[in-house]
C-alpha positions in Angstrom: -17.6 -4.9 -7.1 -14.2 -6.0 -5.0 -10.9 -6.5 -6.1 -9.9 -10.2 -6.1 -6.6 -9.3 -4.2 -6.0 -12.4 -2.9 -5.6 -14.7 -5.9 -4.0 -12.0 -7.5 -0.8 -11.7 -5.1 -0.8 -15.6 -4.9 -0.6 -15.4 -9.0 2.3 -13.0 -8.4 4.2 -15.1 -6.0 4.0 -18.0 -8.9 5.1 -15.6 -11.6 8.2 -16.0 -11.2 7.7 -19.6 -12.9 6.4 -18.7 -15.9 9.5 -16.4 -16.6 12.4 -17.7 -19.3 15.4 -16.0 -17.7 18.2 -16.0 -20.3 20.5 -19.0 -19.9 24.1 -18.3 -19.2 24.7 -20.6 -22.2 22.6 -18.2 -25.0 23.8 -15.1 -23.1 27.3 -15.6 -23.7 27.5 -16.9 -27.4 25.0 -14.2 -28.1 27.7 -11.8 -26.9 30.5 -13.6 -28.3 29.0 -13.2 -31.5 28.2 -9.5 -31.3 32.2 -9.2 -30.5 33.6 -9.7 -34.2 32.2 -8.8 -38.2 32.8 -10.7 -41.0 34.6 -9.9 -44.3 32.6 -8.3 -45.9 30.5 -6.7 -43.9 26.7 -7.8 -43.6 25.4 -4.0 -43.9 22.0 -5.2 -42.3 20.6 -5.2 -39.0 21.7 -7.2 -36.2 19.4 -10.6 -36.3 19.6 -10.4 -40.1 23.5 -10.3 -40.3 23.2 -13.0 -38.1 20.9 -15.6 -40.0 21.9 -14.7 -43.0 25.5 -15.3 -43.2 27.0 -18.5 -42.5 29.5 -17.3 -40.2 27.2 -16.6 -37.4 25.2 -19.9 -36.7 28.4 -22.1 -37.1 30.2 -19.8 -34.5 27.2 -20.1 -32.6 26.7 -23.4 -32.6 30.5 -24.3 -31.9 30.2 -21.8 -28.6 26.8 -23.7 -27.1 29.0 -27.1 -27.6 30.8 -25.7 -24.8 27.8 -25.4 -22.3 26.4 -28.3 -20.7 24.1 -30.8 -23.1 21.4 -29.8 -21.2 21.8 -26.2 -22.6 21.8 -27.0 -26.4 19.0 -27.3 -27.4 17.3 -24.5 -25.5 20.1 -22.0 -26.5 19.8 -23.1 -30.5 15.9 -22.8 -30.1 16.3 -19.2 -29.4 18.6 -18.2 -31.5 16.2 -19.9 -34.2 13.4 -18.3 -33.1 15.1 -14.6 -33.2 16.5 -15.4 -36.9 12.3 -16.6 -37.2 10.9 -13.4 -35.9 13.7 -11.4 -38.1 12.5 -12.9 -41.2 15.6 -14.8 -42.0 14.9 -18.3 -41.0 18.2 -20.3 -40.9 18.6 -23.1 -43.4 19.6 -25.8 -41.6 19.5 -27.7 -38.3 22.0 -27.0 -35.3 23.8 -30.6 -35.6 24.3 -29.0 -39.7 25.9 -25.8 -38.8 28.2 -27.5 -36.0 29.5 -30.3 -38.5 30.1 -27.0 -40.8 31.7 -25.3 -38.7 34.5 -27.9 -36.9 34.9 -28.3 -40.8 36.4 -25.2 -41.3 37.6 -22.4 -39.0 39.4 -20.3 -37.4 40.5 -20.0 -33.5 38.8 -17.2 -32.0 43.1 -15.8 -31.0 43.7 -15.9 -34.5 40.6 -13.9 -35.7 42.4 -10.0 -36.4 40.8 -6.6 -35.3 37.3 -8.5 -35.0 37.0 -8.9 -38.4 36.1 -12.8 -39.6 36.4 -14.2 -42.8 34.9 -18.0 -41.5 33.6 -19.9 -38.3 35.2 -18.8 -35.6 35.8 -20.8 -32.8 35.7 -20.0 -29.1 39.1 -19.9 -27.0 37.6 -22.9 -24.4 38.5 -21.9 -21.0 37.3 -18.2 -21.9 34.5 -19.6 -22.7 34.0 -21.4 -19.2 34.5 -18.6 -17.2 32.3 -16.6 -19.2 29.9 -19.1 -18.6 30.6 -19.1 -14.6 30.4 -15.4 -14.6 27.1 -15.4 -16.9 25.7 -18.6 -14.9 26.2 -17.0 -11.4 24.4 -13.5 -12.7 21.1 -15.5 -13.4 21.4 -17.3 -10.2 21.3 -13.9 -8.2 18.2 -12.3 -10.5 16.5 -15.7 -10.3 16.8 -15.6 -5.9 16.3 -11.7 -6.5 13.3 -12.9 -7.9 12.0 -15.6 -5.4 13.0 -13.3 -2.3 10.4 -10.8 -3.7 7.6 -13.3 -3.9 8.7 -14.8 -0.3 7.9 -11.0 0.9 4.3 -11.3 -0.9 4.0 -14.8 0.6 4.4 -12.5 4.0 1.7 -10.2 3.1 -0.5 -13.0 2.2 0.5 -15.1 5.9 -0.7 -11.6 8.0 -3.6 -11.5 5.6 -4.9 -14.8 6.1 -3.9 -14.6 10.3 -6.3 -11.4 10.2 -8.4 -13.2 8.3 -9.2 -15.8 10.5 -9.5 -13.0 13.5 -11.9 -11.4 11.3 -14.1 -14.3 10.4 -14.1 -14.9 14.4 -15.5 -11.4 15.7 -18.1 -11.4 12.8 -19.2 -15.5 13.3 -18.7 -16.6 16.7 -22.1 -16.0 19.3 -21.3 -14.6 22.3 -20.5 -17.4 24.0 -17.6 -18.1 21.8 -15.8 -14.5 22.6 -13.8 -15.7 25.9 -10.4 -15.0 27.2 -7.2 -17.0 26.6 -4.4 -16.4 28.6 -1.9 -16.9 26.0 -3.7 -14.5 23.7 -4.6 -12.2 26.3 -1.1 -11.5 26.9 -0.1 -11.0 23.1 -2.9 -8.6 22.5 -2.2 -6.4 25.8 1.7 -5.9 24.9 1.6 -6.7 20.9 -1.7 -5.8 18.6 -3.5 -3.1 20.9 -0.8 -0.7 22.4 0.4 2.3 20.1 4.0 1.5 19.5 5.3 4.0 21.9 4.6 6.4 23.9 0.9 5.8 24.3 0.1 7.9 20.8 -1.4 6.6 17.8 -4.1 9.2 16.5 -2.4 12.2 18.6 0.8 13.3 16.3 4.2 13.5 17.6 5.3 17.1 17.5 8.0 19.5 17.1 7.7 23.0 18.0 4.1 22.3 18.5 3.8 20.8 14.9 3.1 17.8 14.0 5.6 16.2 12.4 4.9 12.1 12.8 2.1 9.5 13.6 3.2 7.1 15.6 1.7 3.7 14.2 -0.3 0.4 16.7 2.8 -2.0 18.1 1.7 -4.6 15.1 2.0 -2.4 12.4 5.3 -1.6 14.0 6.4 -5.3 14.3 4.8 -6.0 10.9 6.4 -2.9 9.2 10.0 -4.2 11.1 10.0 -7.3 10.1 9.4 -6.2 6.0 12.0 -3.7 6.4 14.5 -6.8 7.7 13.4 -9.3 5.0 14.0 -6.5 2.4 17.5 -5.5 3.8 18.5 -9.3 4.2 16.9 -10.4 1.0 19.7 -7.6 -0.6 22.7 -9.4 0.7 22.4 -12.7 1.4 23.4 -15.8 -1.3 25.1 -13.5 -3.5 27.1 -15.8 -6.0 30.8 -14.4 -6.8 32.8 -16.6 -9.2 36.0 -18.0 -7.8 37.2 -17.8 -11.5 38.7 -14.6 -13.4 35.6 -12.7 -13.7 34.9 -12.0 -17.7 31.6 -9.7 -17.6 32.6 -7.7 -15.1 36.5 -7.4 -14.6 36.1 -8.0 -10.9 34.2 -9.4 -8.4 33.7 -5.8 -6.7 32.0 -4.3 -9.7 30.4 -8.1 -10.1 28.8 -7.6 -6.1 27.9 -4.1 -7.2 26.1 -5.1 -10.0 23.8 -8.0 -8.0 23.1 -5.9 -5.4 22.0 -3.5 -7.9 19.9 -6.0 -9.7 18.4 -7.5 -6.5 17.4 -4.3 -5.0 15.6 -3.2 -8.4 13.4 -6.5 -8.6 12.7 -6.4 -4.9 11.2 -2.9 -5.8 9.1 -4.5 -8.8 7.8 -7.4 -6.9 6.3 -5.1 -4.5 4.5 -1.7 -6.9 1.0 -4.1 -7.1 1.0 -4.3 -3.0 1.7 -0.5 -2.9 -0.9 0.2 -5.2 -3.3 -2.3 -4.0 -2.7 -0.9 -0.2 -3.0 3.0 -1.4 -6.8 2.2 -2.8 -10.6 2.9 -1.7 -11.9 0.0 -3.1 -9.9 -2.7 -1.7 -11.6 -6.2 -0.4 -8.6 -6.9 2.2 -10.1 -4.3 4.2 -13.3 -6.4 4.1 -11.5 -9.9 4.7 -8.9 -8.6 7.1 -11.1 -5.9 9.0 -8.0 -3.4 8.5 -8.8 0.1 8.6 -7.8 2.0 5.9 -5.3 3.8 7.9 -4.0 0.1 8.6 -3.5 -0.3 4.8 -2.2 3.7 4.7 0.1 2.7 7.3 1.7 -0.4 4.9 1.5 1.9 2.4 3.9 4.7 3.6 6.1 2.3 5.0 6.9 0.0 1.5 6.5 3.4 -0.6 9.8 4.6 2.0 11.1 1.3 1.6 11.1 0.7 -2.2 12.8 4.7 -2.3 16.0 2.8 0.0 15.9 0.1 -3.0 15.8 2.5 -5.7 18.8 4.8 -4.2 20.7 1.3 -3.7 20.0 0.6 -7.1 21.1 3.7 -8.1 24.3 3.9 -6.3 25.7 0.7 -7.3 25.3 0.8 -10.8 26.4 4.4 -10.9 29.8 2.6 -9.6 30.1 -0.2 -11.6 29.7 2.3 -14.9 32.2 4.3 -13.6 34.6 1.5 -12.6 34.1 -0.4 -15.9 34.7 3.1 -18.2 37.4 4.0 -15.3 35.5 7.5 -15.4 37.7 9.2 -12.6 38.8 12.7 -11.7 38.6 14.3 -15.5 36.8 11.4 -17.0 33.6 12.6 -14.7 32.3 14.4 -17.5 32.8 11.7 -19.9 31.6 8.9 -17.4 27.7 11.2 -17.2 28.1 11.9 -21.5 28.7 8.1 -22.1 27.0 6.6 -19.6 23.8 8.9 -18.6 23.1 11.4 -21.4 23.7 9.1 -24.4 22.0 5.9 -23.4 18.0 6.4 -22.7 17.5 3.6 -19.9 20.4 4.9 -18.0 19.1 8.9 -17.9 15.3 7.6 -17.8 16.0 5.3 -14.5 17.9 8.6 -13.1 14.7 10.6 -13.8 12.8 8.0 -12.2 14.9 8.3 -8.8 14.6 11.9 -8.8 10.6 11.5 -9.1 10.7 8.8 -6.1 12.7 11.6 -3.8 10.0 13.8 -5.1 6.9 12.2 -3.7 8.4 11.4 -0.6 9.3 14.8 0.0 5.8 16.1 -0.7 4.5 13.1 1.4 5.7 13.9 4.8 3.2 14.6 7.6 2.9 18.1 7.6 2.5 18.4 3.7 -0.4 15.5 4.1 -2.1 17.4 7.1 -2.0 21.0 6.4 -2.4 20.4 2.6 -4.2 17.5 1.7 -5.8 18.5 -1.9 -2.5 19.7 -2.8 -1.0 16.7 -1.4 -3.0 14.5 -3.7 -3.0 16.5 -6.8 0.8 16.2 -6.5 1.1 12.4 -5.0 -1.2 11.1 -8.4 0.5 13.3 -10.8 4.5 12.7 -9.6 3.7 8.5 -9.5 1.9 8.9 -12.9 5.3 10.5 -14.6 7.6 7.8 -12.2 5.1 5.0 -13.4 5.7 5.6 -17.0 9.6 6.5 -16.8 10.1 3.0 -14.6 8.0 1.5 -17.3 10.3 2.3 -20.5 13.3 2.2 -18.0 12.3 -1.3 -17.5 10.6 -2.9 -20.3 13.1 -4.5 -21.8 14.4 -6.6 -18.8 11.1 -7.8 -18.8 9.7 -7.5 -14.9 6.5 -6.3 -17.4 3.7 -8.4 -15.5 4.8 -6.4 -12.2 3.5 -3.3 -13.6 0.2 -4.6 -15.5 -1.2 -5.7 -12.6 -0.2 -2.5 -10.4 -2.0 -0.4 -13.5 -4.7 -3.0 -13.3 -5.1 -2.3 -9.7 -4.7 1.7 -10.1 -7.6 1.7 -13.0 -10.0 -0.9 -11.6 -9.6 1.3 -8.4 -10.7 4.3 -10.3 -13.4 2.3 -12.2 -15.2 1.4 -9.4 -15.3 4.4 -7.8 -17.0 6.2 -10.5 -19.0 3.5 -10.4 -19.9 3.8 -7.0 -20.6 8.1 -7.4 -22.8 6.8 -10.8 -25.1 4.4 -8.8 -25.4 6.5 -5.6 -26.2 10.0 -6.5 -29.8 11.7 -7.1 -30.6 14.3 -9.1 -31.8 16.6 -6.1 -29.9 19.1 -4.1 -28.7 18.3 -0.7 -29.3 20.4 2.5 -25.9 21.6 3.7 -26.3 23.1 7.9 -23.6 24.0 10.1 -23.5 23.9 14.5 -20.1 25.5 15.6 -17.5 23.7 13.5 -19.7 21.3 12.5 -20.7 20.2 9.2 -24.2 18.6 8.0 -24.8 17.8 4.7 -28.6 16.0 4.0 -29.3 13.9 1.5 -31.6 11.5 0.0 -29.2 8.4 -2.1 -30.8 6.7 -5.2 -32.7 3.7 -4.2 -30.8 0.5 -3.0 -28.3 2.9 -1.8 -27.2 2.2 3.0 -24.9 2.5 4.9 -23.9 0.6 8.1 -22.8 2.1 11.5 -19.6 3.5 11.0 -19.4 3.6 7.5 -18.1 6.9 5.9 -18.7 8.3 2.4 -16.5 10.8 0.4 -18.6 14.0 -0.4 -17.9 16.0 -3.7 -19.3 19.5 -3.6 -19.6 20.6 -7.4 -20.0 24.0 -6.9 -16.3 23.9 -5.6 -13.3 21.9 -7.2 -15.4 19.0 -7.8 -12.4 16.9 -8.1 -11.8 17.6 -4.6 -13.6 15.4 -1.4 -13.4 14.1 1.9 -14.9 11.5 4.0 -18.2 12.1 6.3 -19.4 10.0 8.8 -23.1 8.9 8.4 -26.0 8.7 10.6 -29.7 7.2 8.9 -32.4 9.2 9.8 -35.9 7.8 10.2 -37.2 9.3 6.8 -34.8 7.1 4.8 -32.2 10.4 4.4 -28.9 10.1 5.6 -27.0 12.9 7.4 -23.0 13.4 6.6 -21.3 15.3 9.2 -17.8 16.2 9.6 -15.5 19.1 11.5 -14.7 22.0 9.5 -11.0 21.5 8.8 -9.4 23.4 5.4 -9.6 22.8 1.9 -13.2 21.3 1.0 -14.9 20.9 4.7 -13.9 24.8 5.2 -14.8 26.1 1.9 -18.2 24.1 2.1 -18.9 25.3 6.3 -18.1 28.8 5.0 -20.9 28.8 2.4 -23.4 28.5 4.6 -22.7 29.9 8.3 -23.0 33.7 6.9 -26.8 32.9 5.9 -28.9 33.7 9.0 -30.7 30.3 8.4 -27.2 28.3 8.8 -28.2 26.3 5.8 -28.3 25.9 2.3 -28.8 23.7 -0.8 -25.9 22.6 -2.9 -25.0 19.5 -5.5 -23.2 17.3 -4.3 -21.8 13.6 -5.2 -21.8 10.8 -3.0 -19.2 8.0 -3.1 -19.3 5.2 -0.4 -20.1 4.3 1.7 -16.5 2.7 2.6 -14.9 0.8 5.7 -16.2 -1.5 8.0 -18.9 -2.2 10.8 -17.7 -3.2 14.1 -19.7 -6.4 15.3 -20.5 -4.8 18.5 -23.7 -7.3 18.9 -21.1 -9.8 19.8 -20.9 -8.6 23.4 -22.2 -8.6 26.4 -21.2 -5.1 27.3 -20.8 -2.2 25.3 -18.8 0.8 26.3 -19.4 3.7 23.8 -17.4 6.8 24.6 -17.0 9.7 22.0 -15.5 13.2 21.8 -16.9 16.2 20.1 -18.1 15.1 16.4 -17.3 11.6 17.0 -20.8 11.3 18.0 -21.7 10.9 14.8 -20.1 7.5 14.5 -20.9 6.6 18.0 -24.4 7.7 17.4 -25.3 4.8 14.6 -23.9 2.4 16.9 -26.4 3.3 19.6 -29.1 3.2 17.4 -28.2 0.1 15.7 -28.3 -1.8 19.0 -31.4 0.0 19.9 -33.1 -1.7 16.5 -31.8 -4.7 17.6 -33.0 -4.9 20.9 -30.9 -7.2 22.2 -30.1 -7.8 26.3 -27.0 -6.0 25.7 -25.6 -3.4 28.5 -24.8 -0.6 26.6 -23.3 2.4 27.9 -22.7 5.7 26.5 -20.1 8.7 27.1 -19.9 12.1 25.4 -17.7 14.7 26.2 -18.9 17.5 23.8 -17.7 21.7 23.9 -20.4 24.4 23.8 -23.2 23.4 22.3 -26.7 23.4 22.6 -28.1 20.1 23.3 -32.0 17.8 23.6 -31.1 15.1 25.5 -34.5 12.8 25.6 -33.8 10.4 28.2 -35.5 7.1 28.6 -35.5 6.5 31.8 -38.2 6.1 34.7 -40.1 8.8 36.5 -39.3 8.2 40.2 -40.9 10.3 43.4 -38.1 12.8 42.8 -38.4 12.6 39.1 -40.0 15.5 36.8 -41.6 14.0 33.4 -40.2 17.3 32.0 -36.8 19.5 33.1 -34.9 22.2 31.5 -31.6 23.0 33.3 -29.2 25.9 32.4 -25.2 25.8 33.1 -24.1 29.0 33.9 -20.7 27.9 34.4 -20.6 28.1 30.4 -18.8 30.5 28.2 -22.2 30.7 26.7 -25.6 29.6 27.1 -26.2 25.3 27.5 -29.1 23.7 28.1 -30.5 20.6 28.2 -33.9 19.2 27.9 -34.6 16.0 29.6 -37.5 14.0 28.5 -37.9 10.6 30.6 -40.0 7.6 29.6 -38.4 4.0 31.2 -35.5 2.5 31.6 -31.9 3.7 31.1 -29.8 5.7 33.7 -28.9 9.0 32.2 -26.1 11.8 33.8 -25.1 15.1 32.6 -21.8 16.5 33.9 -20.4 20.1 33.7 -16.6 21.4 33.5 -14.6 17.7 33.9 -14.1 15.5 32.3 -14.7 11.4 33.2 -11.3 9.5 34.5 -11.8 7.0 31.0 -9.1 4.9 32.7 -11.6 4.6 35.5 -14.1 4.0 33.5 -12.6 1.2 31.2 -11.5 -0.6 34.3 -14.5 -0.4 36.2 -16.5 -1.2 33.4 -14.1 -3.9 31.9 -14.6 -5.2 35.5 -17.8 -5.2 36.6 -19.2 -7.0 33.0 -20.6 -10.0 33.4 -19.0 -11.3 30.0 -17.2 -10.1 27.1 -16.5 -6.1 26.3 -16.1 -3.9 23.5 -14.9 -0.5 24.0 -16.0 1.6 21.2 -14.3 4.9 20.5 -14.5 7.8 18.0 -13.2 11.8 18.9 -9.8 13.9 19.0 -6.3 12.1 18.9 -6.2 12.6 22.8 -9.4 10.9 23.6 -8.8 7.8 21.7 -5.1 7.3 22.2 -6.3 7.3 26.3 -9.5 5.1 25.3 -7.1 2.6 23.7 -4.1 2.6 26.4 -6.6 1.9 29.4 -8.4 -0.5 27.3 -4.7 -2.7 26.4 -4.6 -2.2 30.5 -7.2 -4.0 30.9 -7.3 -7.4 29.1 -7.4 -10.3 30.6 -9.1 -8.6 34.1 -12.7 -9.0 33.0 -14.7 -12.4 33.6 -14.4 -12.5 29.3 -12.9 -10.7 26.2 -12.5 -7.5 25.7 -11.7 -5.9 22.4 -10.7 -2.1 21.1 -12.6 -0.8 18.2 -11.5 2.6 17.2 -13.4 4.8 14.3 -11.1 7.1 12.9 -10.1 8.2 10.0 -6.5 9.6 9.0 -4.7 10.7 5.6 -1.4 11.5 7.7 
């Protein structure tokens, strides 16, 4: 089951039709009626005192004869409709009420203390600029409005453009995979490089902590130009009237007030693309081929940019209430009374700031590293309380749809994912083993149930917090079991390695859930060449790779390099006896810490060489192999931060310098 993300931010981009904004027109005699009682008093509620008493329609229809024609009918249809809904339907027709009402009335200057004993009429020109003022407010939600759906319609233009990359690599034979200048040169500088500095996996650090990731030069570029469209989309065509501003005294508090407005709605457009990017279960990563750190990556950066809205939100209109109560000096206490503490959506949207500063506090790097679960736990309970807070600050601005479909996105999310731990799971234990820092955990899915090469899977060890898991690469075996393996870091992978490297057996049985698998297979088959390197555990990934090409048996020239730590390793080797050849070997490095050996078991074909102490120049080795191919390249890579950051530099190096393509894949996977 996939999320149909797609259609769903295109529906959000059109959205913005099927809103009735408020026209200046019904906003204005709405207020002007609000502005005066009658004599008597109606001693009823608002719409009721309204439909009931004559006074109010005949006012209210004199005050829309002062808008445009266009504007009648649409204002007296709501005001209708409200009287409807109150229960008070009005008697007669808005033509009826206006003849009334130029029949007999008063001039809104001569009306005393508020208090109206007939029609009252509206002073004309105060009318007007009311109407300017009002007229120029809806202009500047209404482009507040479109400039948020022209930053979706950005998200869905790199969507699609990855789309059509992705559709290539997975479709095109081999033949098809050739070099372009042109787009040789973008991807060397633009979609392969890490940003700067060479580091993408490797964090930067202060004081020897880590303290940053550095993002790839595209997601830097893509990330730049959101942040611009947002800051631009804040300033630019902001409507000020020329005449004496009437709803806001002046046109400082006015400018205030729509930026305040704009940055708000920008925020609103964009919670279902932050929610849909933070999710497992999202099918842009299958039409895009993103990672999910790609989609992490968007995810941090809009989460950081939609805090900038919210504080800009929350500055301006924190100085246009204090302007327009001239809450200075002493007043302070009686600007937070008035203002904050006595009026719920002004105190609930200050809560909801306070929550936003919250998680991206506990969000940085080092709290996402070093404390993942707690990381989590935190990040899903502090946007829980800013969700429903935003939503009660909000609801009756309307903006509603924004959040339905980000909830939509949050619980379908969830939905599938027990879905996917319900279909997966078999009611036998799994075999939990441990090599060094290693992690194994075997296990037998319910029927149906694969995975691909490089796919991962989240493991949920029930004898722990079961609400806790992490992700495990996955290797098939050959008895229809699959084997999860990861490095023993803290929280789950720790508290699961310990449980079973004190038995003298190094292994043990516990119940587990599976959920997965998730991400992506790399369409390696493509190529012509194949340059596998791994580091340490990353042979795991690497591993199904091999062994996928291996079932294929294809005329591919596949290469393989493992730079591992001390470990004991069976290396069978299928490669032919020669003269100088032994069918059987066993060598021993004593240049170890500890013991190593190797068993070397050779049947025909492929070259095989076992190094000690070093390790290979992979710049060398990218170029050389890059170009000596006799056709397109892909340099696979999965290990430690170092190996890949180097794997993926020498690899931007080298396009263009090899008789075809040649393409990056990196398996990693990364919470910070």
């Amino acid at each position: 089951m996939k999320i149909p993300a797609l259609p769903l931010l295109v529906g959000l981009i059109a959205s913005v039709e099927a809103r009735t904004i408020v026209s200046a027109c019904e906003k204005i005699c709405t207020t002007y009626l609000s502005a005066f009682k009658t004599d008597p008093p109606c001693g009823v509620s608002y719409y009721e005192c309204m439909c009931t008493n004559v006074i109010y329609p005949e006012s209210y229809a004199m005050c829309i004869d002062l808008c445009k024609e266009s504007e009648h009918a649409t204002a007296w249809k709501s005001f209708s409709q409200s009287c409807q809904t109150a229960g008070e339907p009005l008697d007669g027709t808005y033509e009826l009420y206006l003849r009334n009402g130029y029949a007999d009335y008063v001039d809104q200057t001569d009306v005393t203390q508020a208090v109206a004993t007939k029609a009252v009429k509206p002073t004309r020109q105060l009318t007007l600029n009311n109407l300017a003022a009002r007229g120029e407010k809806n202009h500047n939600i209404l482009w507040a409005e479109y400039y948020g759906n022209i930053i979706n319609a950005y998200w869905a233009f790199l969507i699609v453009i990855s789309f059509g990359r992705h559709v290539a690599l997975k479709t095109y034979p081999r033949s098809g995979v050739k070099a372009f200048s042109w787009l040789n040169t973008f991807r060397k500088y633009v979609t392969l490089p890490a940003a700067f500095g060479g580091k993408h996996i490797t964090s930067i650090k202060w004081r020897n902590v880590g303290i940053a990731s550095v993002p790839i030069r595209w997601q830097f570029v893509a990330v730049f130009v959101l942040f611009s469209l947002d800051v631009i989309f804040l300033f630019v065509d902001m409507w000020v009237t020329d005449t004496p501003n009437t709803v806001y005294y002046t046109n400082d508090i006015m400018t205030a007030r729509n930026i305040g407005d704009r940055a708000a709605i920008l925020t609103l457009s964009q919670l279902p693309v932050l929610f849909l990017f933070g999710g497992r279960n999202n099918i842009l990563m299958f039409y895009t081929g993103w990672s999910f750190d790609t989609f992490n990556v968007f995810h941090k950066w809009l989460g950081r940019i939609i805090l900038m809205n919210m504080s800009i939100h929350g500055w301006t209109f924190t100085h246009v209430y204090r302007n327009i109560g001239n809450y200075t000096g002493a007043g302070a206490y009686n600007y937070w009374k008035t203002t904050i503490l006595d009026v719920r959506e002004n105190y609930l949207g200050i809560v909801a700031l306070v929550m936003l500063g919250m998680i991206f506090i506990t969000s940085v790097y080092v709290v996402r590293r070093h404390w993942y679960e707690f990381f989590l736990l935190l990040h899903i309970s502090l946007v829980a309380v800013f969700f429903g807070i935003a939503w009660h600050h909000v609801h009756e601005h309307g903006y509603m749809e924004y959040f339905y479909t980000a909830l939509a996105i949050w619980c379908f999310d969830r939905f599938i994912r027990l879905c996917r731990i319900i279909a997966a799971n078999p009611l036998n234990n799994a075999q939990v083993t441990v090599n060094g820092e290693a992690t194994y955990v075997t296990i037998k899915p319910a029927h149906g149930w694969s995975a691909k090469p490089g796919q991962y899977a989240f493991i949920y060890v029930l004898r722990h917090n079961f609400w806790e898991s992490h992700p495990f690469s996955i290797v098939e075996t050959c008895n229809g079991h699959y084997v999860f393996v990861a490095k023993a870091h803290s929280g789950l992978t720790r508290k699961l390695h310990k449980s079973v490297s004190g038995k003298n057996s190094k292994s043990g049985n516990v119940r587990v859930w599976i959920e997965g698998p998730y991400g992506d297979s790399f369409p390696i088959a493509r190529y012509e060449t194949v340059l596998l390197i791994a580091g340490g555990i990353g042979i795991t990934a690497i591993m199904s790779y091999a062994l996928d090409l291996k079932r294929r048996e294809t005329d591919q020239h596949a290469i393989l390099y493992w730079m591992s730590g001390l470990i004991e390793i069976n290396v069978f080797v299928t490669g032919e006896s020669g003269p100088d050849k032994a069918s059987y070997s066993e060598v021993s490095s004593t240049q170890s810490a500890s013991k190593f050996s190797e068993k070397l078991h050779y049947s025909d074909e492929p070259k095989y060489e076992i190094k000690y102490n070093q390790r290979p120049d992979l710049s060398s080795v990218i170029a050389s192999t890059v170009k000596c191919a006799e056709g397109s390249v892909a340099v696979v890579t999965c290990g430690p931060g170092n190996l890949m950051d180097a794997c993926r530099t020498a690899t931007a190096e080298n396009v263009g310098a090899g008789q075809g393509r040649v393409d990056y894949f990196e398996d990693a996977f990364s919470w910070a």
